[in-house]
LUMDREN-428493 format. One line per 8 residues: number of its first residue (from 1); their letters; for each residue x, y, z of N, C-alpha, C, CB. Coordinates in Angstrom, 2 decimals. Atoms other than C-alpha are relative to their C-alpha. Glycine has a CB too. Layout:
% LUMDREN-428493
NUM) a) X,Y,Z,X,Y,Z,X,Y,Z,X,Y,Z | ...
% end
This chain:
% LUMDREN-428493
1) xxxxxxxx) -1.25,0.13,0.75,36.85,6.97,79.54,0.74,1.34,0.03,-0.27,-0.45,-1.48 | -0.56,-1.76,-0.01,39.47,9.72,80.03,0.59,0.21,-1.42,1.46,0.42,1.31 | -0.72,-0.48,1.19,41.05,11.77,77.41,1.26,-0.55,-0.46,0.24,1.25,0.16 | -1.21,0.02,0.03,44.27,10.87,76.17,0.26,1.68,-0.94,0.52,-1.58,-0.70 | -0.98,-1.32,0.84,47.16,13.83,74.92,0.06,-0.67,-1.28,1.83,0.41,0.64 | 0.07,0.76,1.15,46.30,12.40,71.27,-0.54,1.32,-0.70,-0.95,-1.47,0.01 | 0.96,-0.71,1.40,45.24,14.64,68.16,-0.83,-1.04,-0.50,0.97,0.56,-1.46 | 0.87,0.82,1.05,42.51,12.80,66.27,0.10,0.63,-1.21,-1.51,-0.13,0.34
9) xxxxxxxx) -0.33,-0.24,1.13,42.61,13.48,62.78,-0.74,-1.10,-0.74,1.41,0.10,-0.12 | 1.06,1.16,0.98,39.24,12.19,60.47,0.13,1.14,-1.56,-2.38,-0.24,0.89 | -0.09,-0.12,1.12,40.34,12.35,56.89,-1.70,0.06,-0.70,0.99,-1.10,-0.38 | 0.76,-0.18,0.39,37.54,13.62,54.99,0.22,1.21,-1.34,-0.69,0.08,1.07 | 0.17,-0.65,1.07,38.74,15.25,52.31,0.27,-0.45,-1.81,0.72,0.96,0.42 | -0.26,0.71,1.04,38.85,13.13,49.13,-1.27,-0.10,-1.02,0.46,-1.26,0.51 | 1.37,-0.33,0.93,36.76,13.02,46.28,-1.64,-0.51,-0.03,0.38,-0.42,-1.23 | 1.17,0.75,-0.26,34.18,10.12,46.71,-0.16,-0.52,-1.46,-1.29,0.88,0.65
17) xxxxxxxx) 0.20,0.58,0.98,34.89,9.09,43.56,-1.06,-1.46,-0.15,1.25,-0.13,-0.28 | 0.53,1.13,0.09,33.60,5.42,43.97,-1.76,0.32,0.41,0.90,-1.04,0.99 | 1.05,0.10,-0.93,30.73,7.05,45.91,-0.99,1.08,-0.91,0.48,0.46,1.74 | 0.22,-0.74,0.20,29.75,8.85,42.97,0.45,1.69,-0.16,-0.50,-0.42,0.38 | -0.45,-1.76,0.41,31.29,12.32,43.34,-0.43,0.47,1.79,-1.46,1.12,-1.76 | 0.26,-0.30,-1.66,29.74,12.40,47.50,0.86,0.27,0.46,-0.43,-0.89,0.87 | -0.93,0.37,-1.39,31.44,13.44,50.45,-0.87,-0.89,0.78,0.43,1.39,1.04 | 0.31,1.02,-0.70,31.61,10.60,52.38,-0.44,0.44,1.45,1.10,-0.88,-0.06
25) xxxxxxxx) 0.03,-0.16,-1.14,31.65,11.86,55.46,-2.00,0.43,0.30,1.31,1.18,0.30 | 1.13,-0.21,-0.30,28.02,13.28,54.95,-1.32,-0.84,-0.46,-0.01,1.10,-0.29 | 1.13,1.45,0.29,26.31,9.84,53.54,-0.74,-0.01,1.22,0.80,-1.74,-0.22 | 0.70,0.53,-1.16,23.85,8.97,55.78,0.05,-1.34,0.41,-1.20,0.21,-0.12 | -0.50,1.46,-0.16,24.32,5.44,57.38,-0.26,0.12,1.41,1.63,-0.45,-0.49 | 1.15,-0.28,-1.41,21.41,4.52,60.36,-0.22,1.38,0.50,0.52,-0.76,1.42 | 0.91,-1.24,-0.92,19.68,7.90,60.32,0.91,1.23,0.37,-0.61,-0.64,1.63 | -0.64,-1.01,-0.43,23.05,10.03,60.96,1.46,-0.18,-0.81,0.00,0.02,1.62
33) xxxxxxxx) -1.32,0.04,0.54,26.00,11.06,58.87,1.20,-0.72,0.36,0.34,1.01,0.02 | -1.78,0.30,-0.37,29.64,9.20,58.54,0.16,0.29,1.23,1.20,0.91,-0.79 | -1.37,-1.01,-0.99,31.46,11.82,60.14,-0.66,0.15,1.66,0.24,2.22,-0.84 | 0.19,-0.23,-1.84,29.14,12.08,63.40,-0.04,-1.25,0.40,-1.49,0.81,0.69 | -0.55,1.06,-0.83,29.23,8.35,64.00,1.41,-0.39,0.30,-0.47,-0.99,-0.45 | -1.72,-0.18,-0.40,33.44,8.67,64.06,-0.09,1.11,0.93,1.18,0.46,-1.39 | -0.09,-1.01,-1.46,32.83,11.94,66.41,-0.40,-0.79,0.87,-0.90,1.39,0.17 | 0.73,0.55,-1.28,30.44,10.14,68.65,0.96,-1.21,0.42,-1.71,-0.55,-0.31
41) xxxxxxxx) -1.29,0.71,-0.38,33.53,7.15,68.88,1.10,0.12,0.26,0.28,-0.50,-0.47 | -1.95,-0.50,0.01,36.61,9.08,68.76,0.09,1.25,0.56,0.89,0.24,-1.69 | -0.04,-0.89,-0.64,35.56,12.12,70.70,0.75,-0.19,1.36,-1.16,0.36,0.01 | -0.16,0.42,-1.95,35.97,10.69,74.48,1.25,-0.59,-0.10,-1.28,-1.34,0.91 | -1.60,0.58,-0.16,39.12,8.91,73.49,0.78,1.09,-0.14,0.54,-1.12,-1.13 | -1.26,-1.04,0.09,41.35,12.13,72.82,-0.53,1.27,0.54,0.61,0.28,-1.59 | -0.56,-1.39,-0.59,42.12,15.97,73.76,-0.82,0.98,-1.13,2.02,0.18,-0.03 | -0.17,-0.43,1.38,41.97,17.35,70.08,-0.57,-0.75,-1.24,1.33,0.06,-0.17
49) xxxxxxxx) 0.23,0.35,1.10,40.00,16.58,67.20,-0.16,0.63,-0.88,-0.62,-0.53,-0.04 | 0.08,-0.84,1.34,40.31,17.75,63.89,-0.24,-0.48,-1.58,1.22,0.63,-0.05 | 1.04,0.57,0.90,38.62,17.06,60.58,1.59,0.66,-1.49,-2.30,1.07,0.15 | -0.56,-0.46,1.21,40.68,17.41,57.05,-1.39,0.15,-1.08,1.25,-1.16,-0.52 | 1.33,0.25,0.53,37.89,18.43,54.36,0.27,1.08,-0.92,-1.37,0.06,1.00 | -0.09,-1.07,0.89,38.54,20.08,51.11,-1.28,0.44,-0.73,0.97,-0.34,-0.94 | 0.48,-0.78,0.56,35.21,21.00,50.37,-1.50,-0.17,1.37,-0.03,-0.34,-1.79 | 0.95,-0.04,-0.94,31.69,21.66,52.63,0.92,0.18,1.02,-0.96,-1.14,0.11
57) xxxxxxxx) -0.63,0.26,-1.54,34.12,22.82,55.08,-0.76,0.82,1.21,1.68,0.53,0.02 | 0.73,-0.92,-1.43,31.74,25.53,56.87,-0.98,-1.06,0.58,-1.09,1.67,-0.49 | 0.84,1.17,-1.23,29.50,22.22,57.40,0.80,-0.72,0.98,-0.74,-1.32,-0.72 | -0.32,0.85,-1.05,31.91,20.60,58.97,0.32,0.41,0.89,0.70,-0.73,-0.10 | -0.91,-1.16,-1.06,33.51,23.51,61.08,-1.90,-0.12,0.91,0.84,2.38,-1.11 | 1.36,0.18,-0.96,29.46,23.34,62.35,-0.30,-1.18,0.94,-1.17,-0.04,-0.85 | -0.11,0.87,-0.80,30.24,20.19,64.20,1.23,0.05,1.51,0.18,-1.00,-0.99 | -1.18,-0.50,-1.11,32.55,22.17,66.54,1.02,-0.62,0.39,-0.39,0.22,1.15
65) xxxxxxxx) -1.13,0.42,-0.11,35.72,20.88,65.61,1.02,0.76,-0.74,-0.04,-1.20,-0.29 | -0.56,-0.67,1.28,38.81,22.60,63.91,0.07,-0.86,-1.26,1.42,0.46,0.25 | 0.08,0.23,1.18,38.57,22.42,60.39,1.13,0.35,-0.88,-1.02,0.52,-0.33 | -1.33,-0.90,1.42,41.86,22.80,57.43,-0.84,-0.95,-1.21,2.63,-0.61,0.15 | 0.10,0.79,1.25,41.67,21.95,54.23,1.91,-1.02,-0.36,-0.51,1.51,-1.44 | -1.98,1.04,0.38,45.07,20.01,52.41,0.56,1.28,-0.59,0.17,-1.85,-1.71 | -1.49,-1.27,0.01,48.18,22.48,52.33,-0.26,0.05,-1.36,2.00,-0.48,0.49 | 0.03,0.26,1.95,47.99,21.57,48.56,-1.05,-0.05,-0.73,0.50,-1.29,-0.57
73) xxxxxxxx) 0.64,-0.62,0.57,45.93,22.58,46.51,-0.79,-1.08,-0.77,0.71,0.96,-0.59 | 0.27,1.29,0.94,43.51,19.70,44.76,-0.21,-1.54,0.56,1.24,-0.10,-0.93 | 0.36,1.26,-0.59,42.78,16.23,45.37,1.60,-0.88,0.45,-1.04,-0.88,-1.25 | -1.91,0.48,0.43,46.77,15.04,46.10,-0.41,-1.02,1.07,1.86,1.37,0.42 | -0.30,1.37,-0.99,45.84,12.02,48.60,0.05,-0.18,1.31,1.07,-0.48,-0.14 | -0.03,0.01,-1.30,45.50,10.95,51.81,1.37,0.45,0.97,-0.37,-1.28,0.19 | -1.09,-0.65,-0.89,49.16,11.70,52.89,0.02,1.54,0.03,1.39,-0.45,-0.50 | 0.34,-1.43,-0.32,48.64,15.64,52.17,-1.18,0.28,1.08,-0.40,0.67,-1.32
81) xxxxxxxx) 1.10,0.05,-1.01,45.59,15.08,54.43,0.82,-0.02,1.48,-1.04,-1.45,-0.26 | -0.56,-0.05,-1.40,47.87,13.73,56.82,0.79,0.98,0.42,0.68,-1.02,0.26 | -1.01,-1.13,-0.63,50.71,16.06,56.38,-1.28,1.65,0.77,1.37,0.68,-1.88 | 0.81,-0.74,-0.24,48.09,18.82,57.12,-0.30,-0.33,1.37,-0.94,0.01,-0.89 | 0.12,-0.17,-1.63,46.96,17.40,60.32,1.09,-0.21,0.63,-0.93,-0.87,0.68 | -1.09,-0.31,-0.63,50.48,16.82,61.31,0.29,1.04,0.80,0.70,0.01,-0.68 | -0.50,-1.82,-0.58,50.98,20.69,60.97,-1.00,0.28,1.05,-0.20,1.52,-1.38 | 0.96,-0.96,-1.24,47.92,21.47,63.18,-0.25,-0.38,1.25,-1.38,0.24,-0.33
89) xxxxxxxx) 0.45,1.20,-1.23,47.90,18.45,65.65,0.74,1.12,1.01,0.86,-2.07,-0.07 | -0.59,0.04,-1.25,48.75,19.73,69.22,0.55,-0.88,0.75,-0.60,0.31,0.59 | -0.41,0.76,-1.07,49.99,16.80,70.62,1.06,-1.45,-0.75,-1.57,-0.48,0.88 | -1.17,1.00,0.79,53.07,14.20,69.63,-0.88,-0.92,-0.93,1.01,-1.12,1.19 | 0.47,1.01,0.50,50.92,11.47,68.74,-1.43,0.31,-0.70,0.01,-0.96,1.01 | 1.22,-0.04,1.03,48.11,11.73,65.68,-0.48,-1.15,-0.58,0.27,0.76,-1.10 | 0.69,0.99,0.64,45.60,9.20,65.02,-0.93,0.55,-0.90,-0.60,-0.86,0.88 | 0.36,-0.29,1.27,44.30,9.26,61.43,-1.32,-1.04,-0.13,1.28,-0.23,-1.10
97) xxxxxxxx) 0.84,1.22,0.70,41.03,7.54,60.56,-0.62,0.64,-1.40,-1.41,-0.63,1.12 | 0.15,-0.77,1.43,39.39,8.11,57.28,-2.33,0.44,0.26,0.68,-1.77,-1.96 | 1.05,0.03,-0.09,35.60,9.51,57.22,-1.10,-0.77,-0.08,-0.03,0.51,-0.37 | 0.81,1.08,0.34,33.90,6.72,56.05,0.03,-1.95,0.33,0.11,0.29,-1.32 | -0.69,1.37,-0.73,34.90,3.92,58.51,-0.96,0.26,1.33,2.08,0.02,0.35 | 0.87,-0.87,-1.02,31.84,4.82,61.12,-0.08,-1.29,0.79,-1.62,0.84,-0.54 | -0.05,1.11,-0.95,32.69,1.18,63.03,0.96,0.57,1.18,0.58,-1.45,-0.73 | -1.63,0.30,-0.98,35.97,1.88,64.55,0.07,-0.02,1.02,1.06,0.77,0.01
105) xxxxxxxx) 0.06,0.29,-1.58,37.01,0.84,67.71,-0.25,1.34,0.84,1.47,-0.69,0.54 | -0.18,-0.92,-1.16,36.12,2.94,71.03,1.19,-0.19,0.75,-1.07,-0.11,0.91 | -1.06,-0.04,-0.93,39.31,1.94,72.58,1.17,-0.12,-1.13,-0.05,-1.26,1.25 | -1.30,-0.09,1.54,41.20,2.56,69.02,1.71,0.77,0.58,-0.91,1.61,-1.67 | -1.15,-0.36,-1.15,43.44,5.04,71.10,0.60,-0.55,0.58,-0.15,0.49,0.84 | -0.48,0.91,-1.07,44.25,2.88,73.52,1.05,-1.17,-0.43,-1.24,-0.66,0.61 | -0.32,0.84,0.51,45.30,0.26,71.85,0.96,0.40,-0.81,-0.86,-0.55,-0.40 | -1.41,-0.04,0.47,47.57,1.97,69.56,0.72,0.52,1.00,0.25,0.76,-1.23
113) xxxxxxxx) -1.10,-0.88,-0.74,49.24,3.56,72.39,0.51,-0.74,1.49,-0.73,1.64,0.34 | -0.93,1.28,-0.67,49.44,0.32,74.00,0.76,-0.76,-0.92,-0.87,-1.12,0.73 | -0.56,0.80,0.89,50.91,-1.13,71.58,1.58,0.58,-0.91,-1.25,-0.27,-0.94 | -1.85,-0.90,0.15,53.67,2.09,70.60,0.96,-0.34,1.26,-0.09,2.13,0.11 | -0.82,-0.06,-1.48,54.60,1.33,74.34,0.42,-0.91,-0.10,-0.54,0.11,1.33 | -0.89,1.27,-0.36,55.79,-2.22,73.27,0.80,0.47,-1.51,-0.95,-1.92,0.20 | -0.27,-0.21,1.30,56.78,-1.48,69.46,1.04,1.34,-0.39,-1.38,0.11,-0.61 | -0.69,-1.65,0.21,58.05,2.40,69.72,0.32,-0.01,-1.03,1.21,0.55,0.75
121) xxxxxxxx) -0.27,0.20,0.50,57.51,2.17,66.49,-0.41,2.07,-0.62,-0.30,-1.45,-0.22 | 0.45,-1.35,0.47,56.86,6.11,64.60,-1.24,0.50,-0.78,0.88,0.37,-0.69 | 1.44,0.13,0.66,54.06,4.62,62.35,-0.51,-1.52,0.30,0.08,0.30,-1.78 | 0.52,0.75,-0.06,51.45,2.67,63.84,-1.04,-0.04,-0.89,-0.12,-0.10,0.96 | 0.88,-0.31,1.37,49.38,1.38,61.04,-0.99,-1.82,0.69,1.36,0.01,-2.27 | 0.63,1.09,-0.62,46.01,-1.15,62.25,-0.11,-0.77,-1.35,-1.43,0.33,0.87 | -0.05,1.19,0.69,45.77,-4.77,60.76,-1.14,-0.47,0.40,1.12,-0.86,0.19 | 1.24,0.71,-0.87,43.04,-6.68,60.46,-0.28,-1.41,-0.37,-1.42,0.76,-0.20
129) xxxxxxxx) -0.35,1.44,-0.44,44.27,-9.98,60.43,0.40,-0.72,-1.82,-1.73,-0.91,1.03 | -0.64,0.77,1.58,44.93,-10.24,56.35,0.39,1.30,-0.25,-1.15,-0.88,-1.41 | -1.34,-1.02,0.64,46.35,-6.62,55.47,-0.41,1.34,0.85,-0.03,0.36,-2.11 | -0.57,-1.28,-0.49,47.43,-3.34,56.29,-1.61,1.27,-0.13,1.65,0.46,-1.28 | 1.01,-1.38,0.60,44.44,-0.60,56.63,0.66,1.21,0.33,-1.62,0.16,0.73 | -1.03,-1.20,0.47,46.88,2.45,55.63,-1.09,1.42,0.53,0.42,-0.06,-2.16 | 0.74,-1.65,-0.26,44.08,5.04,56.66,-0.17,0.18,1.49,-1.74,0.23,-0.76 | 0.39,-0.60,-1.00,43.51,4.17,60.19,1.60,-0.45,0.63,-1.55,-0.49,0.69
137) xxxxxxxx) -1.01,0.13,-0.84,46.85,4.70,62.03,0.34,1.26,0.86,1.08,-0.41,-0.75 | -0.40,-0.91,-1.04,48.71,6.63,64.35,1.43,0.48,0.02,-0.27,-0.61,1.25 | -1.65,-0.31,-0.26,52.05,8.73,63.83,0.50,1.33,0.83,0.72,0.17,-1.50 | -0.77,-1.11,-0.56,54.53,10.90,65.08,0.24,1.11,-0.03,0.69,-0.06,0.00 | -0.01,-1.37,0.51,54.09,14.60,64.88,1.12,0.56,-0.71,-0.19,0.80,0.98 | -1.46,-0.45,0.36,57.82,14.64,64.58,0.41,-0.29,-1.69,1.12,-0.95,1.05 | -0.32,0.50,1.56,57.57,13.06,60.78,-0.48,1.10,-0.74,-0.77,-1.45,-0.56 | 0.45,-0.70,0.78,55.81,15.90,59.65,1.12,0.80,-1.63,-0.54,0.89,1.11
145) xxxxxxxx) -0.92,-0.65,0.93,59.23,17.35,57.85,0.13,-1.41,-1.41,1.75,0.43,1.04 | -0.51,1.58,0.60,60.14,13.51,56.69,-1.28,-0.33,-0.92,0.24,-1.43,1.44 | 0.99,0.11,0.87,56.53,13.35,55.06,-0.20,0.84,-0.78,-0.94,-0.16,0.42 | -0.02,-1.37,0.97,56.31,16.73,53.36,1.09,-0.38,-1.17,0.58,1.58,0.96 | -1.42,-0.08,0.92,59.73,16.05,51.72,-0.41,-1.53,-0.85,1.89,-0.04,1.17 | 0.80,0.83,0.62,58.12,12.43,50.44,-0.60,0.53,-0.67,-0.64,-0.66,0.54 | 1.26,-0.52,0.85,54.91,14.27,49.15,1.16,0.89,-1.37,-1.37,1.38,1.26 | -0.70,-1.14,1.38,57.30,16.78,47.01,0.58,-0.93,-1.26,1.66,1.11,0.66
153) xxxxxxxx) -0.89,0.95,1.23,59.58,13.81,45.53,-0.77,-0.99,-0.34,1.45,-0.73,0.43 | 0.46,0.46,0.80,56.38,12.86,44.49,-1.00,-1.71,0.77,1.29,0.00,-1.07 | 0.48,1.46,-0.49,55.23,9.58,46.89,-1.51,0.46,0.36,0.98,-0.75,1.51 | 1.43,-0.35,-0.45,51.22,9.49,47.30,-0.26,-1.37,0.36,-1.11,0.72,-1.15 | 0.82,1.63,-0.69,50.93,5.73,48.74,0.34,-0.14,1.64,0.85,-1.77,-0.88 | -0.29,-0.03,-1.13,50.76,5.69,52.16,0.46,-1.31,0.81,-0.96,0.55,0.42 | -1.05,1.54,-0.84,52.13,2.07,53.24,1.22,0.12,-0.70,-0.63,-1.96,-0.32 | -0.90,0.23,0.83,54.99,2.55,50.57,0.93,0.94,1.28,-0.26,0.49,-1.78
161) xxxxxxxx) -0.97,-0.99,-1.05,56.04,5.65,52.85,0.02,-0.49,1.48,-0.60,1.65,0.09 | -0.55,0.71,-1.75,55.14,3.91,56.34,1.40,-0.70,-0.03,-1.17,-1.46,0.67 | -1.11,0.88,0.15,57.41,1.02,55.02,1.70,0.77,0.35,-0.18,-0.55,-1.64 | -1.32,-0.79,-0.48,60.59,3.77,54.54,0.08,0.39,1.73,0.02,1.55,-0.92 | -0.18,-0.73,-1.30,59.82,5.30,58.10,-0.05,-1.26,0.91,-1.21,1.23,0.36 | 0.36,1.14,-0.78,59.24,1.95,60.01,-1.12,-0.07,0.85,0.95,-0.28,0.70 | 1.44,0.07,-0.79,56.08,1.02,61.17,-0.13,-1.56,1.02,-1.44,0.02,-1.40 | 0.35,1.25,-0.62,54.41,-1.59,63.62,-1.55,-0.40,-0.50,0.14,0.16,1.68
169) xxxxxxxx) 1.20,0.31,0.29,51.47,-3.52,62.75,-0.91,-0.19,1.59,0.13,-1.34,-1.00 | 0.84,-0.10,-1.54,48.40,-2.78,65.53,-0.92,-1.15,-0.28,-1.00,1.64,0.42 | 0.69,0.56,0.39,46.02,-5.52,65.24,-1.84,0.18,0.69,0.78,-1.12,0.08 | 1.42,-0.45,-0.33,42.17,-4.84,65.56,-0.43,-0.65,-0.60,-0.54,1.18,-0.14 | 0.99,0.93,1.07,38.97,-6.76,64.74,0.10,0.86,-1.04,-1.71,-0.33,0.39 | -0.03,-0.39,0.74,38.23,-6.76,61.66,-1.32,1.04,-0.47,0.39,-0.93,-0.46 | 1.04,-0.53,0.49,34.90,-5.22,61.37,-0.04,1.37,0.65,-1.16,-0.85,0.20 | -0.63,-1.56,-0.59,36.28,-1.88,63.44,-0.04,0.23,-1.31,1.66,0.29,0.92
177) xxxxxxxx) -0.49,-0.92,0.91,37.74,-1.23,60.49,-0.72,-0.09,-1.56,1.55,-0.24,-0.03 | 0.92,0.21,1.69,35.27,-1.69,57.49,0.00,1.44,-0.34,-1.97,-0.72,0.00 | 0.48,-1.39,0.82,34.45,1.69,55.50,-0.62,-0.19,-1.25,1.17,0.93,-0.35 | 0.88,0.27,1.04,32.28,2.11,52.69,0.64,1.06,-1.04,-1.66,0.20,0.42 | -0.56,-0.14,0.57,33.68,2.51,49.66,-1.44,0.67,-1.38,0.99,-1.21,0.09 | 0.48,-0.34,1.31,30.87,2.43,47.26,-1.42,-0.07,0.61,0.43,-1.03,-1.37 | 1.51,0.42,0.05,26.99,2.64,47.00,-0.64,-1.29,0.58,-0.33,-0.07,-1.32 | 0.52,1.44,-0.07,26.47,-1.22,47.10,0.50,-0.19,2.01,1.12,-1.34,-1.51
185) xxxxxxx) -0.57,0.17,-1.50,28.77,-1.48,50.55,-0.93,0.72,0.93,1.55,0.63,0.19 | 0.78,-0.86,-0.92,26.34,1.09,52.02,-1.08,-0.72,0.51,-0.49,1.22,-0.63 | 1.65,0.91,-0.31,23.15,-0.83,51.04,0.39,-1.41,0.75,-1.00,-0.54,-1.78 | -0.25,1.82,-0.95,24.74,-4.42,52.07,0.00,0.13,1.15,1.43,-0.95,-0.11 | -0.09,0.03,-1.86,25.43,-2.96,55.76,-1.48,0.49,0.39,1.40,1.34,0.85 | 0.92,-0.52,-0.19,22.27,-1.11,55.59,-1.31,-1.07,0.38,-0.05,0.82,-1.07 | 0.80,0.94,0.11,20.21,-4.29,55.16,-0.40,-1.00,1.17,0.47,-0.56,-0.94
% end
C-alpha cells in the first residue's frame, strides 16, 4: 500500500471520563494498547502521523510519532484537538480518528479521498449507515482559520460546525468504526 500526501491525526487527548478517568489510547485491547492498533492501521496509509495527547505525552512521543498537546489549555474538546493538528499537519488533507476506535478501516484514506474526488466537499465526515461518526473524518488544512474563530465564539460540537462548513457523508462499514467508550464495551468485544 503506498503512502498517500495525507496528515493522520489520532485524537487522544480527552479525559476518559466514561473510561473512568483512563487514557484511552493506552487501554489494553488483545494484548496491545488502543493507540498501537490505530498506528499499526493508519501508518502505511499516509506520509505524516501525528498524535494529539494532553497528558502521558513523553509515552506517546515514544511511539515515534510527533506529539502536541491542544493549543488551549484544559479539556476544551475534540475540535481544539483538531484545530491543533490542523496547525501542525503538513499536508492539505487531515484525517482525524479518535484513539479508541482500534477497528478502522485499512483503506480509510482511500476511501475518503475517493470520495472528496466525487463530493469536493471540505469536511469529510464517515457514516455508518444510521449516523454521522464526527471523530473519524477528513478536512481541509485550509479551515484551520474558519475553525479557530468557531472554537473562540464558543462552538465545541463538531457536526454542528461540519454542518456550517459543508460536509459530505463517506460511508464505511459499520464495525470500522466502533470505539470503546466505556469499561463494559471493552469487556463485550473482549469476550
Amino acid at each position: 500500500m503506498s503512502h498517500q500526501k495525507v496528515t493522520a491525526v489520532i485524537l487522544a487527548g480527552g479525559q476518559g471520563r466514561r473510561m473512568g478517568g483512563q487514557d484511552k489510547g493506552w487501554i489494553e485491547y488483545q494484548g496491545k494498547p488502543m493507540i498501537q492498533h490505530i498506528l499499526d492501521r493508519l501508518t502505511p496509509q499516509v506520509d505524516e502521523v501525528i498524535i494529539i495527547a494532553n497528558r502521558n505525552v513523553e509515552r506517546y512521543q515514544s511511539l515515534g510519532v510527533s506529539v502536541y498537546q491542544d493549543y488551549l489549555k484544559g479539556f476544551n474538546g475534540p475540535l481544539v484537538g483538531m484545530a491543533t493538528g490542523l496547525e501542525h499537519a503538513r499536508h492539505q488533507h487531515v484525517v482525524f480518528v479518535p484513539c479508541d476506535g482500534p477497528f478502522i478501516s485499512r483503506e480509510l484514506v482511500q476511501i475518503f479521498l475517493d470520495q472528496y474526488g466525487c463530493l469536493k466537499k471540505p469536511v469529510m465526515v464517515a457514516y455508518d449507515g444510521e449516523r454521522l461518526q464526527p471523530m473519524v473524518v477528513m478536512l481541509e488544512k485550509q479551515l484551520l482559520s474558519a475553525l479557530r474563530q468557531a472554537i473562540e465564539s464558543g462552538e465545541r460540537k463538531p457536526d454542528r460546525w461540519y454542518a456550517t462548513i459543508g460536509m459530505g457523508e463517506v460511508p464505511f462499514l459499520p464495525h470500522t468504526l466502533c470505539n470503546f467508550n466505556t469499561p463494559e464495551q471493552l469487556s463485550d468485544q473482549s469476550s
